[in-house]
C-alpha positions in Angstrom: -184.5 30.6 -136.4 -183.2 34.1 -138.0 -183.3 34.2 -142.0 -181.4 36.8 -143.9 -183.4 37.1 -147.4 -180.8 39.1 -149.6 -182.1 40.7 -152.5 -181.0 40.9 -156.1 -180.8 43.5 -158.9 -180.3 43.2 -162.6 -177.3 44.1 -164.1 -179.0 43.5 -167.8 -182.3 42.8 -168.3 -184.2 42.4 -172.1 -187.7 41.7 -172.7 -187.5 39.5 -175.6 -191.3 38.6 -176.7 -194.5 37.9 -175.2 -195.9 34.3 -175.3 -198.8 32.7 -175.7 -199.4 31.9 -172.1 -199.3 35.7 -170.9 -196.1 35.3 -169.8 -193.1 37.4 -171.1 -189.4 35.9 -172.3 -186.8 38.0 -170.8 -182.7 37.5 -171.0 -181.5 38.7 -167.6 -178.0 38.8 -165.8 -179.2 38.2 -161.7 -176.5 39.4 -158.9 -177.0 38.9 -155.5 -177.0 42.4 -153.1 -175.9 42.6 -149.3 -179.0 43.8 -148.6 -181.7 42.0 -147.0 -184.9 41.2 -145.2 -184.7 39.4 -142.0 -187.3 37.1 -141.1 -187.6 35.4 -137.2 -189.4 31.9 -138.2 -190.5 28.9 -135.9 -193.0 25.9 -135.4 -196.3 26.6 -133.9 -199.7 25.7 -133.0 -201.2 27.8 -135.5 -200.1 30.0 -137.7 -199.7 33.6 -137.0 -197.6 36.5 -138.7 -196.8 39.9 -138.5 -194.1 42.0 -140.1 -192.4 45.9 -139.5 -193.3 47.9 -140.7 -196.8 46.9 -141.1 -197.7 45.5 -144.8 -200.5 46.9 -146.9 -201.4 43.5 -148.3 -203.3 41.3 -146.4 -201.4 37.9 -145.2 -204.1 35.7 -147.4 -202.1 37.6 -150.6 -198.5 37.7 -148.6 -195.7 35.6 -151.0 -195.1 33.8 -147.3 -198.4 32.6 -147.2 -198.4 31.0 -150.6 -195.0 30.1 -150.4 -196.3 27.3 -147.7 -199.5 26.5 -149.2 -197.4 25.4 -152.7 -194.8 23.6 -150.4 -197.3 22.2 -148.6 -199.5 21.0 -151.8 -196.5 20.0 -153.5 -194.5 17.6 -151.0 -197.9 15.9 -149.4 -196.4 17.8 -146.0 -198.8 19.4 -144.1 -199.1 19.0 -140.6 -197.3 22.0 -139.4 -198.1 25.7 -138.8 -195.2 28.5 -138.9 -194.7 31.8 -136.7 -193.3 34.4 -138.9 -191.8 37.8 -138.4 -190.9 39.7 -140.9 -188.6 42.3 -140.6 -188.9 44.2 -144.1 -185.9 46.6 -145.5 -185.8 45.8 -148.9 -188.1 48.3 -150.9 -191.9 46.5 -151.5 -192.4 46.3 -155.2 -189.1 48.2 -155.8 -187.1 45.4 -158.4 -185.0 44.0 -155.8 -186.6 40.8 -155.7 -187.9 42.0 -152.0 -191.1 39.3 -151.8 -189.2 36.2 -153.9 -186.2 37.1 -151.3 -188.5 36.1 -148.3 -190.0 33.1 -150.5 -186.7 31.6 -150.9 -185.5 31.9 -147.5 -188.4 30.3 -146.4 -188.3 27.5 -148.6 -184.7 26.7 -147.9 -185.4 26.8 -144.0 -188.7 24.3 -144.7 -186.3 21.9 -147.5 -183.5 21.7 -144.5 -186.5 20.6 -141.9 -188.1 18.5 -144.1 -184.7 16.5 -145.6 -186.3 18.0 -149.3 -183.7 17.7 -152.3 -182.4 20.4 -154.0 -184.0 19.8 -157.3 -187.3 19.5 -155.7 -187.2 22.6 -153.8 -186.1 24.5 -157.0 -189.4 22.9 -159.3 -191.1 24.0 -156.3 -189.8 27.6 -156.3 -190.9 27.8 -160.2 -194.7 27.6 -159.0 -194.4 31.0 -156.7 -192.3 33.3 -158.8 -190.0 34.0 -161.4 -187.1 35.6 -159.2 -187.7 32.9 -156.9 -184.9 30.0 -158.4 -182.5 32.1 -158.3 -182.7 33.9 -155.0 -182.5 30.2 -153.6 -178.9 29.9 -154.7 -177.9 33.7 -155.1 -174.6 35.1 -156.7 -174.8 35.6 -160.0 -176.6 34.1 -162.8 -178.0 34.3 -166.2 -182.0 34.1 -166.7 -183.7 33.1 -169.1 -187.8 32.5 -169.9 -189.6 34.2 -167.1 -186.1 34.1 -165.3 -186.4 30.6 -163.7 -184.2 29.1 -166.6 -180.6 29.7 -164.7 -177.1 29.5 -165.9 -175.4 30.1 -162.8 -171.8 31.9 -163.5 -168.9 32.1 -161.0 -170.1 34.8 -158.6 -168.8 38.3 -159.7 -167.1 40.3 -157.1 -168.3 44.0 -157.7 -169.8 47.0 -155.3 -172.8 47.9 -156.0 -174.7 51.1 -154.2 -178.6 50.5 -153.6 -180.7 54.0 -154.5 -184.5 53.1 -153.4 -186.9 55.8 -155.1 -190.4 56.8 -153.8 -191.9 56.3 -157.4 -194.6 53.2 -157.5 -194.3 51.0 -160.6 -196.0 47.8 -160.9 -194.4 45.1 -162.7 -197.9 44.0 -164.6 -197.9 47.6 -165.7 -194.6 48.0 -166.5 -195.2 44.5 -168.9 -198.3 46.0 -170.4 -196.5 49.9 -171.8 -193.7 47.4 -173.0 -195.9 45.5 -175.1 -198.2 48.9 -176.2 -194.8 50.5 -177.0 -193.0 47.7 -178.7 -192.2 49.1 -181.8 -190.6 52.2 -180.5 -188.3 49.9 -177.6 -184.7 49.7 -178.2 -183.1 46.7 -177.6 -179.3 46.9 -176.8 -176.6 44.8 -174.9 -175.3 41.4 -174.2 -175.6 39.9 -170.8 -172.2 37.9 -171.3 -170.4 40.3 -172.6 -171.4 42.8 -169.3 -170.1 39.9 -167.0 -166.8 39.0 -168.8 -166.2 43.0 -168.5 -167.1 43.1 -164.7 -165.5 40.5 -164.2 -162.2 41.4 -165.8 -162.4 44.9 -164.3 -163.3 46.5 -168.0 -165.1 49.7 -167.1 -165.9 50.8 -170.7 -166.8 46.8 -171.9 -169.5 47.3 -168.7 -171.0 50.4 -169.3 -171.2 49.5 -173.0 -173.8 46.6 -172.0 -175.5 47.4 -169.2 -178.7 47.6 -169.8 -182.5 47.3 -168.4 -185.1 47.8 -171.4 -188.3 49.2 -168.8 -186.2 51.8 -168.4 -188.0 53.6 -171.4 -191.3 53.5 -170.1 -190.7 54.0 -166.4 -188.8 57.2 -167.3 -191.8 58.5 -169.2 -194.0 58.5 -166.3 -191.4 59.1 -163.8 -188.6 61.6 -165.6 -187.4 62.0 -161.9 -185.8 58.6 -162.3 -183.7 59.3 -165.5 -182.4 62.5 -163.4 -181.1 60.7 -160.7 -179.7 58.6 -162.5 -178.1 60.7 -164.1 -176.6 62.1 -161.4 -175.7 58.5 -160.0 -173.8 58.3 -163.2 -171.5 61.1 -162.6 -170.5 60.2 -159.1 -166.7 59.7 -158.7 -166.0 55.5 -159.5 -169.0 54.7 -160.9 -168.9 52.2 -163.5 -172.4 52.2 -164.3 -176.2 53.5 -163.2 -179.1 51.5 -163.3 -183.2 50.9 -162.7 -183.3 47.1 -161.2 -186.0 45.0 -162.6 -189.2 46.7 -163.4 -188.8 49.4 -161.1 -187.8 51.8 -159.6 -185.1 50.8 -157.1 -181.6 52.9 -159.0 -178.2 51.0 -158.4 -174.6 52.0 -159.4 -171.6 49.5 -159.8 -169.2 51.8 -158.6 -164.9 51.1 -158.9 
């Protein structure tokens, strides 16, 4: 079996507080991207996996790998064993929901074997990651807590342009120079108010509220990434530059 895992970016993303448990609230509006891994996936005698180009993570911390052990421990089903190939083009670590992508594909190929329900799948998808619900379903969608609460929205029809940087920014880091800077972060935008623009074909409305809040670290340690995107920002059509997620994949919504 051949899955396409298509990735996301965030048209608006807020950091809102931290909580108690660790965790962060964030206010999020999730669109689905063309781009995608692929992953070749079968039944086997034992499990085996290997992926191009070859992943610096070992398989033991892979998303794949505990993506089966929580379906597994979850639904009581364990008497199987998956061949996986993972063909990787979406940027590791790079805020395009890369790792969550694969997750989701994988556990919509395992719910349609196993006859699982929807809501099941999606209260198991909660336990792996926070991108995870959403890249189930795809389209677009707005997130709330640590992005698993979902309003999904009538999918917007826009183009977006993918920019993948070479910069390295770690989400957990990112989090942490949020929370050290707090007082100095601006907040700014409204998630609705960006998709009733897109949607409706309101260039100025859009560019008004678009908005991603680790923007003002990551362009602290990496001013290259406020250049480009600069320069993304001038090209002919485009509606709007970008940084997805925590970094430090640039997009533009482009006319």
């Amino acid at each position: 079996m051949v899955l396409k895992a298509y990735g996301k970016v965030n048209l608006y993303l807020d950091v809102l507080r931290k909580r108690s448990d660790g965790y962060h609230d964030i206010l999020t509006l999730f669109q689905s991207i063309k781009e995608h891994d692929i992953i070749f996936v079968d039944f086997a005698e034992k499990e085996l996996f290997e992926s191009q180009p070859k992943l610096s993570i070992p398989w033991e911390a892979n998303i794949l790998k505990k993506t089966i052990e929580v379906f597994k421990s979850q639904t009581g089903i364990h008497d199987f064993n998956l061949k996986i190939k993972l063909i990787k083009k979406l940027p590791v670590g790079g805020g395009l929901g890369g790792g969550s992508a694969d997750s989701a594909a994988l556990l919509n190929f395992l719910s349609k074997n196993f006859n699982i329900p929807e809501e099941d799948i999606f209260e198991i998808a909660k336990k792996i990651g926070s991108d995870v619900p959403f890249l189930l379903r795809g389209g677009t969608a707005i997130g709330r807590g640590r992005g698993e609460i979902l309003e999904f929205l009538e999918p917007l029809e826009i183009k977006i342009e993918i920019y993948p940087m070479s910069a390295k920014l770690e989400t957990k880091k990112m989090y942490e120079l949020l929370d050290q800077q707090w007082k100095e972060i601006k907040h700014h935008g409204n998630p609705y108010l960006l998709y009733d623009a897109l949607k409706n074909k309101n260039a100025e409305g859009a560019k008004e509220n678009a908005f991603n809040v680790f923007e003002q670290v990551a362009f602290r340690i990496f001013p290259q990434l406020e250049l480009q995107k600069l320069v993304l920002e001038k090209e002919e059509g485009t509606i709007f530059a970008l940084m997805s997620g925590s970094g430090s994949t640039l997009f533009r919504v482009y006319e």
